[in-house]
C-alpha positions as CSV (number, residue, x, y, z in Angstrom):
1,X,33.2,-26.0,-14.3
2,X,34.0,-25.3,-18.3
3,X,37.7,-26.2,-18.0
4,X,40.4,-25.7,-17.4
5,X,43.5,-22.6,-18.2
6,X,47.3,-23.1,-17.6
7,X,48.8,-19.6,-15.8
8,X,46.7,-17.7,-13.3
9,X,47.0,-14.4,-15.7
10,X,45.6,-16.1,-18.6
11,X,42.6,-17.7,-16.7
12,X,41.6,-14.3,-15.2
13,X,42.2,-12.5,-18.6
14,X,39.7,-14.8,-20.1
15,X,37.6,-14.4,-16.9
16,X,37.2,-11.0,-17.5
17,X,36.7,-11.4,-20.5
18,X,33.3,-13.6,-19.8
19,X,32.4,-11.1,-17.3
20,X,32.4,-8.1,-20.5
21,X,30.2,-10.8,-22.3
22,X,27.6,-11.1,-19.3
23,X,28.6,-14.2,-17.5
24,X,29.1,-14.6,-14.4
25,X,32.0,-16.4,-13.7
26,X,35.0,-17.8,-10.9
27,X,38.6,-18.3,-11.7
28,X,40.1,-21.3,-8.8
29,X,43.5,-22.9,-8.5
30,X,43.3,-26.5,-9.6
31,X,46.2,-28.3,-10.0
32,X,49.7,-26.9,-10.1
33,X,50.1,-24.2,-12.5
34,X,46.5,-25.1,-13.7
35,X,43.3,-23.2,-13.2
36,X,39.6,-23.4,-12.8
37,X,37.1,-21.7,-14.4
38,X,33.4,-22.0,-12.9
39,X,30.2,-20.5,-14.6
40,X,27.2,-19.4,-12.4
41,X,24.4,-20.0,-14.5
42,X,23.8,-23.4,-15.9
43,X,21.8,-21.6,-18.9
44,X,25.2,-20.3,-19.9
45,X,27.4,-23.6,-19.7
46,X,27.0,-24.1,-23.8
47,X,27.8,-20.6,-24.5
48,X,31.0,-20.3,-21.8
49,X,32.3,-23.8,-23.7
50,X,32.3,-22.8,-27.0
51,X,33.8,-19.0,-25.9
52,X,36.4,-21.2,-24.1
53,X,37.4,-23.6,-27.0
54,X,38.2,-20.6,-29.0
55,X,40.3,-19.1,-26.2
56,X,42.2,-21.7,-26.0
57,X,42.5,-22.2,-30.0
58,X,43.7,-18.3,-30.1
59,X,44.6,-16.6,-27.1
60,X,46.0,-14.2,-29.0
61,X,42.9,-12.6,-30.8
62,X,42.5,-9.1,-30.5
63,X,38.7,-9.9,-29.3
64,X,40.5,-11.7,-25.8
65,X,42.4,-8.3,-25.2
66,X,42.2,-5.5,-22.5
67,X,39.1,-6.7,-21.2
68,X,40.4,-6.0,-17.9
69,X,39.9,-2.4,-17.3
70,X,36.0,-2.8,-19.1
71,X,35.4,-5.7,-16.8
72,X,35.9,-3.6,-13.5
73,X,33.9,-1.0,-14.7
74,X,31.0,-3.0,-14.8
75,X,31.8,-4.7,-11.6
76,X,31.9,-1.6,-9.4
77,X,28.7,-0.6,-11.4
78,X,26.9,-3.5,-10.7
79,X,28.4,-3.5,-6.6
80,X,27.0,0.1,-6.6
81,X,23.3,-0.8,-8.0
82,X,23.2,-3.5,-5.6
83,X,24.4,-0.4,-2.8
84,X,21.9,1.7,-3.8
85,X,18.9,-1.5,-4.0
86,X,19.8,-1.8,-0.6
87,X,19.4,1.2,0.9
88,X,16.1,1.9,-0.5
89,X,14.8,-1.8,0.6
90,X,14.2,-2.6,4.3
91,X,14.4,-6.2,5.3
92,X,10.9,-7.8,6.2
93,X,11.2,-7.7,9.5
94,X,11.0,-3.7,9.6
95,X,7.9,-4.1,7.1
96,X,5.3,-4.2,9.9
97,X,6.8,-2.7,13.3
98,X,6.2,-4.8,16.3
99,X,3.1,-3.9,18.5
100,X,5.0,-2.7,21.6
101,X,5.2,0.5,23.1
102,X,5.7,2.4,19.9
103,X,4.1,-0.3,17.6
104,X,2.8,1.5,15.2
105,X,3.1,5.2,14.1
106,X,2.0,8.2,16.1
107,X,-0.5,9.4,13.9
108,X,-1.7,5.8,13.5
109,X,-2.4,5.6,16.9
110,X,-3.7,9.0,17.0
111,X,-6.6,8.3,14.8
112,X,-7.1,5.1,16.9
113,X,-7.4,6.8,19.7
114,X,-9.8,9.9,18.2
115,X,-11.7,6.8,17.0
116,X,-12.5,5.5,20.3
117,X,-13.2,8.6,22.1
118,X,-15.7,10.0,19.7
119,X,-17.3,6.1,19.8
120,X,-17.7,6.6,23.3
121,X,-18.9,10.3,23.2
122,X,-21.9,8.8,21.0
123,X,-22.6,5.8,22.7
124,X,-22.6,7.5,26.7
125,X,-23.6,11.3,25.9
126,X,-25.7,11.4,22.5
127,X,-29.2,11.7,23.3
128,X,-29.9,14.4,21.0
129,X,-29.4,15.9,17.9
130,X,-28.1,19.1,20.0
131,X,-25.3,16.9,21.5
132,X,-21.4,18.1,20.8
133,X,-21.3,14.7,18.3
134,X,-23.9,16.1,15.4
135,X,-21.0,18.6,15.0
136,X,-19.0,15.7,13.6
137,X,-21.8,14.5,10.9
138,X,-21.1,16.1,7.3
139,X,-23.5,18.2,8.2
140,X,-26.4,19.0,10.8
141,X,-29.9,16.7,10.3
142,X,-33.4,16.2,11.9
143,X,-36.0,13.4,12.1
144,X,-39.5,14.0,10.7
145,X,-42.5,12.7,13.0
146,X,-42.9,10.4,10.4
147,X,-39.2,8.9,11.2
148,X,-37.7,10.5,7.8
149,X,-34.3,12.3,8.1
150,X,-34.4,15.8,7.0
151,X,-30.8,18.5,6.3
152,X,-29.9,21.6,3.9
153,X,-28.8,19.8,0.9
154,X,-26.6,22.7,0.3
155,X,-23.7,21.7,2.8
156,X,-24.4,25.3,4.2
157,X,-22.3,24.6,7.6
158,X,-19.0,23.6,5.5
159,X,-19.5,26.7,3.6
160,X,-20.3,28.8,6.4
161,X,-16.0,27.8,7.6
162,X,-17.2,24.5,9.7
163,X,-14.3,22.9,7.1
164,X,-13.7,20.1,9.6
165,X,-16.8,18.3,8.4
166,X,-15.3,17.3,5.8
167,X,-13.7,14.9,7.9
168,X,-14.9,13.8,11.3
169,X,-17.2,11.5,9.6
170,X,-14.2,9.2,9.5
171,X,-14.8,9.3,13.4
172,X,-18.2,8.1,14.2
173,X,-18.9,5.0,14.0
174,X,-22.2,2.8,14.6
175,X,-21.0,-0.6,16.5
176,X,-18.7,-1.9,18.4
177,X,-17.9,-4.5,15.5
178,X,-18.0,-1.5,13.1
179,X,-15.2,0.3,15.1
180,X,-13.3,-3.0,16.0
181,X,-12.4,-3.8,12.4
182,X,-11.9,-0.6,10.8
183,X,-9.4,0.0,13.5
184,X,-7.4,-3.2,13.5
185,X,-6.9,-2.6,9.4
186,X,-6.1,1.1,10.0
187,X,-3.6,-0.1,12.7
188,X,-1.7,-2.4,10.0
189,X,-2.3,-0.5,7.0
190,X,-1.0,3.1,8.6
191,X,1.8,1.8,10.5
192,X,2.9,0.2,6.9
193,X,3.0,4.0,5.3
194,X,4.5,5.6,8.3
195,X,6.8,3.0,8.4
196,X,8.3,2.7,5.0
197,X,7.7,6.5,4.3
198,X,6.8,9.3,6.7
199,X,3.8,10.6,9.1
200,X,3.3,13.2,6.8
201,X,2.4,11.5,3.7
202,X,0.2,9.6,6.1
203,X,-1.4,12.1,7.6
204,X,-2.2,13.9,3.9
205,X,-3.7,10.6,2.7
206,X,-5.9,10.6,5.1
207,X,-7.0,13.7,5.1
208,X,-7.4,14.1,1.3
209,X,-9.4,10.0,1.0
210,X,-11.6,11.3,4.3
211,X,-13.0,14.2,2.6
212,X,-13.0,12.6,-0.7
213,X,-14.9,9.5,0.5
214,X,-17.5,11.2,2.7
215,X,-18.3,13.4,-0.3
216,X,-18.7,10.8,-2.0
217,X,-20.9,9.3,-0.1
218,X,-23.1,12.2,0.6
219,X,-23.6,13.2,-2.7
220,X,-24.1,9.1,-4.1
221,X,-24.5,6.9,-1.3
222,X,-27.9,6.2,-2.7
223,X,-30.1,7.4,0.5
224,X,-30.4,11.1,-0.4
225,X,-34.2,10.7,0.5
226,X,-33.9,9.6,4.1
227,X,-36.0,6.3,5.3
228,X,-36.7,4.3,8.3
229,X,-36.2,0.4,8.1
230,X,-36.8,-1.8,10.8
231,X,-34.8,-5.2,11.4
232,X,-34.1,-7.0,14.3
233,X,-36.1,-5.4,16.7
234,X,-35.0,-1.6,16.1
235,X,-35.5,1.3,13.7
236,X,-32.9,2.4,11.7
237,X,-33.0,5.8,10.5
238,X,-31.2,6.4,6.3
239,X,-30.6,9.3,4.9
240,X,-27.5,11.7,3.2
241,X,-25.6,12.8,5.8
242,X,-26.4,10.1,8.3
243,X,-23.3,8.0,7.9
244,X,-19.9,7.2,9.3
245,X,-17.1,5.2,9.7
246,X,-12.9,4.8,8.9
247,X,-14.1,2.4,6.2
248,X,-13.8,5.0,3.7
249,X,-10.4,5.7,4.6
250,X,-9.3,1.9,4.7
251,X,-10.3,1.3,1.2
252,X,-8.0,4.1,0.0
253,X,-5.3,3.3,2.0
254,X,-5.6,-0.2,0.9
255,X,-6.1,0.6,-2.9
256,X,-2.5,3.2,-2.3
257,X,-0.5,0.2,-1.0
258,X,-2.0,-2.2,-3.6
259,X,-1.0,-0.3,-6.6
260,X,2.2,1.8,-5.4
261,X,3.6,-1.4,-3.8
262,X,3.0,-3.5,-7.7
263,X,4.7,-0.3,-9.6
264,X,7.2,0.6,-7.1
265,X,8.6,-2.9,-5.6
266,X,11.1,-0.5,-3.5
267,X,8.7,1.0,-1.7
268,X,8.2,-1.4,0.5
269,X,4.1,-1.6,0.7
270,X,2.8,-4.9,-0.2
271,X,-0.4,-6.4,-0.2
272,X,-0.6,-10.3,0.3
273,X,-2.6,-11.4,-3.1
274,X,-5.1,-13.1,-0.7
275,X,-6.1,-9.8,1.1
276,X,-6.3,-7.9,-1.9
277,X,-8.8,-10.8,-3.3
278,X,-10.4,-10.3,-0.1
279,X,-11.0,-6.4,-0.2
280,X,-12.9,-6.7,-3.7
281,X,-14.9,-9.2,-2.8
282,X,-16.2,-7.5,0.6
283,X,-16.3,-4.5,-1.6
284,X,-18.9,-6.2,-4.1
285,X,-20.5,-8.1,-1.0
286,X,-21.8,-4.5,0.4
287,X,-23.6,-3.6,-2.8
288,X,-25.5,-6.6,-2.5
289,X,-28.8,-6.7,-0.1
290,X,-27.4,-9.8,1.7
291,X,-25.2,-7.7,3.2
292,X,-28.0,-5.4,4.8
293,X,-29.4,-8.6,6.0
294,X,-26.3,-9.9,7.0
295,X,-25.2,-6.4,9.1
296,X,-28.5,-5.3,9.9
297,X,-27.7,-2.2,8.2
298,X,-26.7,-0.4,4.9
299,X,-22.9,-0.2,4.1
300,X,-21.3,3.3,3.3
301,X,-20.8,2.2,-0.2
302,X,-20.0,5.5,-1.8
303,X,-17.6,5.8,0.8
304,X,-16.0,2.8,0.0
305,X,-16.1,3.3,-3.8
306,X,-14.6,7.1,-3.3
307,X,-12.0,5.7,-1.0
308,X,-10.7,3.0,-3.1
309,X,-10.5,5.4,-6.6
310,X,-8.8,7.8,-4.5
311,X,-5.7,5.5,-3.1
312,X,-5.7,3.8,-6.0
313,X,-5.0,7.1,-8.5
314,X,-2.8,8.0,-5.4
315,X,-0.7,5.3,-5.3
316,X,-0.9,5.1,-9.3
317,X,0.4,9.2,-9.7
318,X,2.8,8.7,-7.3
319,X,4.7,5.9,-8.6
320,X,5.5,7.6,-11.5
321,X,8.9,9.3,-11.0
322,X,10.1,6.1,-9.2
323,X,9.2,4.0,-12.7
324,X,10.8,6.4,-15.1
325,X,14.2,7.2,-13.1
């Protein structure tokens, strides 16, 4: 409390009159035929004092007048920005939908469910490169006697109209640890977009990082040669379009959130600071060869790399018109 103002019409005039000058303020009956006047913000007691000092001194001053019609102006501006804020933010409980019947979206659980039926396709009926599942590889490959991998380095079934190859390498995967992790952060991370936007969006983002990932990592994956390795017991067989895996798609969908949820708070995609930490530092992990000792394998890093650029440029582009307007 600054004071004090005898007559209720006075104290709201100068009221008003704080509110045209940016402070917050409340008017209160004190004592009889005396009123309160409160200030808000503590950083603007000092400032509220001295304006009241020299209300009281003049009341008359042309500066104290008509204040009133200005002053609700800017309040029914400021109750429709705070309308408008909260229509376009959900509260946090409807950030991540809860994991019952329809816990996630459609097309989320969709790609899950793809996912698992191709993983058990490959592991129960794929004995042979002439098996339904080499459809589903970027393109068709042989082994060499000697154990080398060997393919048309021209992509010759995509541009023969096989178009879908372009994608179902987001489908394959080579583990059951593989599969179980890319699908629990496709689970969160997809049920976040559909969510706070749409299925459609969704569905375009991962259409666009699939094929943007796996080209990446045909064309720079860094085993364009094909080799065998052997570790643990088996043979593993390297080569350009011998790879799989959501990871790709993960990464992108991940770097979309990360960026459009820092440009665009109203969005509502948000990436705890600790998972974002995280990402990078698995990211840098799989260029390392600790982490072919540590996962018995190479990583898809050109997938990972093209995936990331891809969300991140996405969610950097489409940011944009929210930031400007």
């Amino acid at each position: 409390m600054i004071g004090e103002i005898a007559g209720e019409t006075s104290a709201r005039n100068f009221s008003n009159f704080l509110y045209v000058q940016g402070i917050d303020n409340q008017v209160e009956a004190d004592k009889p035929g005396s009123w309160a006047i409160w200030i808000h913000a503590e950083e603007e007691l000092e400032r509220a004092r001295g304006l009241l000092a020299e209300y009281q001194a003049n009341p008359a001053d042309p500066k104290f007048k008509d204040t009133a019609q200005l002053a609700e102006k800017l309040r029914e501006r400021k109750k429709q920005e705070q309308f408008d804020y909260e229509k376009r933010v959900k509260q946090r409980r409807h950030l991540f939908r809860p994991l019952t019947g329809y816990g996630f979206g459609p097309m989320t659980f969709a790609l899950i469910f793809i996912s698992i039926g191709v993983y058990l396709l490959q592991n129960l009926a794929f004995h042979g490169d002439d098996n339904g599942v080499m459809k589903l590889f970027i393109c068709n490959f042989t082994h060499t006697p000697e154990g080398l991998i060997t393919w048309d380095r021209r992509l010759m079934e995509i541009r023969h109209g096989e178009i879908w190859r372009l994608i179902t390498p987001i489908f394959l995967h080579f583990g059951l640890m593989h599969i179980l992790f890319n699908m629990l952060w496709l689970r969160d991370l997809g049920s976040m977009i559909e969510g706070r936007q749409n299925s459609v969006i969704f569905v375009v983002l991962v259409l666009v990082i699939a094929a943007g990932s796996n080209l990446a990592q045909y064309y720079f994956g860094g085993y364009l040669e094909g080799h065998t390795e052997q570790a643990y017991g088996h043979v593993y067989h390297y080569g350009g379009p011998n790879f799989g895996g959501m990871s790709g798609v993960v990464y992108g969908l991940m770097g979309y959130i990360w960026i459009r949820g820092k440009r665009d708070r109203a969005s509502g995609l948000y990436l705890h600071p600790s998972t974002v930490t995280m990402m990078i530092i698995w990211f840098i992990f799989c260029f390392t060869p600790l982490s072919t000792w540590a996962l018995g394998s190479h990583v898809a890093n050109g997938a990972h790399a093209g995936g990331l650029l891809i969300g991140m440029a996405w969610g950097w582009l489409s940011s944009l018109k929210y930031r400007k307007g």
